[in-house]
C-alpha positions as CSV (number, residue, x, y, z in Angstrom):
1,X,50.0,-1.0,43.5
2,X,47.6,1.8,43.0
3,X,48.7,1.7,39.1
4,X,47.9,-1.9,39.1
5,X,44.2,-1.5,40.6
6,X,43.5,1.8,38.1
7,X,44.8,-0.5,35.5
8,X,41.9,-3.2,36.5
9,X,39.5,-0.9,37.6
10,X,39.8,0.7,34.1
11,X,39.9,-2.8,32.1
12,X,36.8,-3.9,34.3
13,X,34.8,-0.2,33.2
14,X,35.8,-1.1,29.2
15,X,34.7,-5.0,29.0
16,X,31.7,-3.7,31.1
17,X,30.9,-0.6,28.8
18,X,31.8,-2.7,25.8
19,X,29.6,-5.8,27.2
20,X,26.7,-3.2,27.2
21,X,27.3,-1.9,24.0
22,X,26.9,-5.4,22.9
23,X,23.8,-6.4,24.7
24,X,22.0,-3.2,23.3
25,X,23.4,-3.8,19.9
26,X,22.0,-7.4,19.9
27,X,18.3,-6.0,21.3
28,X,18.4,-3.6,18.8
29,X,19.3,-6.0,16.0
30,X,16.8,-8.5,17.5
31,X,13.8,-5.4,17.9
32,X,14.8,-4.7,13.9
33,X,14.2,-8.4,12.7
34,X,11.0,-8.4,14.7
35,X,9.6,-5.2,13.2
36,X,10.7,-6.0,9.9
37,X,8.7,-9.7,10.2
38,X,5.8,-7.8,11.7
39,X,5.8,-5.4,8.6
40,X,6.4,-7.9,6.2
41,X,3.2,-10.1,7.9
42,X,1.0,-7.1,7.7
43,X,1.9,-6.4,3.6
44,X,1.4,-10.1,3.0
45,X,-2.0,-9.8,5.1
46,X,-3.1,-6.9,3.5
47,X,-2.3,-8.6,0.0
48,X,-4.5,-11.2,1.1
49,X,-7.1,-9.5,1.8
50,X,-7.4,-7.7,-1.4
51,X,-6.7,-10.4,-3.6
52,X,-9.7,-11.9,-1.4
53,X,-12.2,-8.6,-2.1
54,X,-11.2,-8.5,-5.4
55,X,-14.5,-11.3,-6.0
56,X,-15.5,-10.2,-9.5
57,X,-17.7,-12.4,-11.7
58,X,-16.5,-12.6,-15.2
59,X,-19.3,-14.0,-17.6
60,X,-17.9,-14.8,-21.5
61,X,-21.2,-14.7,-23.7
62,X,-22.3,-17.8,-25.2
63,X,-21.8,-16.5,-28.5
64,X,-18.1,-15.9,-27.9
65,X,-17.6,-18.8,-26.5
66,X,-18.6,-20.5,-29.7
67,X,-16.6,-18.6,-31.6
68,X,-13.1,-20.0,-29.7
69,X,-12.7,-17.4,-27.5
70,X,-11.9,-18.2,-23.5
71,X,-11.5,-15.6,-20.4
72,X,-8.1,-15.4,-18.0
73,X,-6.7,-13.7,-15.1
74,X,-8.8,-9.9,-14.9
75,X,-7.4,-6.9,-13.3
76,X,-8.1,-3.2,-12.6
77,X,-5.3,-0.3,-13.9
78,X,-6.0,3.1,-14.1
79,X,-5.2,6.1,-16.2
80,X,-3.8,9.4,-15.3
81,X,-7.2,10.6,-15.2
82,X,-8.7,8.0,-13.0
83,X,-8.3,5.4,-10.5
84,X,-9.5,1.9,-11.6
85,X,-11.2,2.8,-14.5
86,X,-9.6,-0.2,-16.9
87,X,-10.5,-3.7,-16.9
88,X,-7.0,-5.8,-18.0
89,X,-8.5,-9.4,-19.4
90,X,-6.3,-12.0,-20.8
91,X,-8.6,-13.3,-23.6
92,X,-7.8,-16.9,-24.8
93,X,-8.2,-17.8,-28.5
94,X,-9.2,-21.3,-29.9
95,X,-10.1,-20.3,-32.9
96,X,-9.2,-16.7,-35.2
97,X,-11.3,-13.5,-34.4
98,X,-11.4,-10.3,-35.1
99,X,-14.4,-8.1,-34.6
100,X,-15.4,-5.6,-31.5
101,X,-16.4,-6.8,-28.2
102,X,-18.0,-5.1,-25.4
103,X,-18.0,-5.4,-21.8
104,X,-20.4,-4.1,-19.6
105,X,-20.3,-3.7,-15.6
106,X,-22.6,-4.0,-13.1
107,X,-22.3,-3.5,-9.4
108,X,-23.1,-5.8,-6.8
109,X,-26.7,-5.1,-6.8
110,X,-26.7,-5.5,-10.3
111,X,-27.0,-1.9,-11.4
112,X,-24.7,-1.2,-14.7
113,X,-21.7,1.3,-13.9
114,X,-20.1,1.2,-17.4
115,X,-19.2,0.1,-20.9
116,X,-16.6,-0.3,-23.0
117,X,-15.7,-1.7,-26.2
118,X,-12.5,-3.0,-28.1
119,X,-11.6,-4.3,-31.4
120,X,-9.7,-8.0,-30.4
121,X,-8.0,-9.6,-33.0
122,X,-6.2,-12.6,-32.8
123,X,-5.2,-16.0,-34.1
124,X,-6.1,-19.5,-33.1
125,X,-3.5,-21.1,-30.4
126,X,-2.6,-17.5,-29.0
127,X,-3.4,-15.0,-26.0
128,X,-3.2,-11.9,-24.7
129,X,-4.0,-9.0,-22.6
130,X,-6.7,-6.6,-23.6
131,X,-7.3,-3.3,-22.2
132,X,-11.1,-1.7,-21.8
133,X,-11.2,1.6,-20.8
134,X,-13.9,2.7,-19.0
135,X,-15.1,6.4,-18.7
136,X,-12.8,8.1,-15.7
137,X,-15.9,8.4,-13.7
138,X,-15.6,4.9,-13.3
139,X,-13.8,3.5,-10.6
140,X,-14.2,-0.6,-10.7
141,X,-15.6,-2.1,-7.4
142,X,-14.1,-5.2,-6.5
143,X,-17.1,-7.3,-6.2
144,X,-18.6,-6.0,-9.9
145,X,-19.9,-8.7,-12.6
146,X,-18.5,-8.0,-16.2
147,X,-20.5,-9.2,-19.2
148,X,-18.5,-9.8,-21.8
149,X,-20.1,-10.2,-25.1
């Protein structure tokens, strides 16, 4: 008889313990998914925001814009030297050119910052990214106006 209750009293300890282990398993599991939403919310938030403050006006001269040529997407890269000191544009082009073009940068009280220029060269019906590279003093503010001309 005693062997019979230690044998139950032992089973009723292990699906207990092992009951436990389950529940703590699961709120663990559960906390995980929760942080890992909560994480996920807060990158997608922050990626918001910053595709939000990056409000820069982009103004093609009327001069290029005779000559075929149309403004993209912008963005900011930087070189070893610097942080945000290149302007990406993807340049559209209607027509063929091939000359130098210049882009200058103002802040959001309209003081200039910077200029750069590049030789662009390219062929009616194509695109393409174009890199200016600022001096590395330059760090690109995200609510700048670039001239491009």
């Amino acid at each position: 008889m005693k062997k019979l209750l230690v044998c139950i009293v032992l089973f009723a300890a292990l699906t207990a313990c092992n009951r436990v282990k389950n529940s703590a398993k699961d709120a663990i599991t559960k906390t995980g998914e929760t942080v890992g939403k909560a994480g996920s919310e807060l990158v997608n938030s922050v990626s918001e925001g910053a595709r939000q403050a990056m409000q820069c006006e982009v103004v093609l001269s009327e001069d290029l814009k005779r000559k075929g040529l149309q403004n993209g997407k912008i963005d900011f890269a930087s070189d070893t030297a610097a942080t945000d000191n290149i302007l990406v544009a993807y340049l559209i082009f209607d027509k063929d050119i091939d000359q130098n073009i210049a882009v200058k940068v103002f802040d959001e009280k309209g003081l200039e910052y910077g200029r750069s220029t590049v030789k662009i060269k390219g062929s009616k019906g194509t695109a393409g990214y174009y890199n200016f590279v600022f001096d590395k003093r330059v760090n690109l503010e995200s609510k700048s106006k670039f001239i491009i001309e």
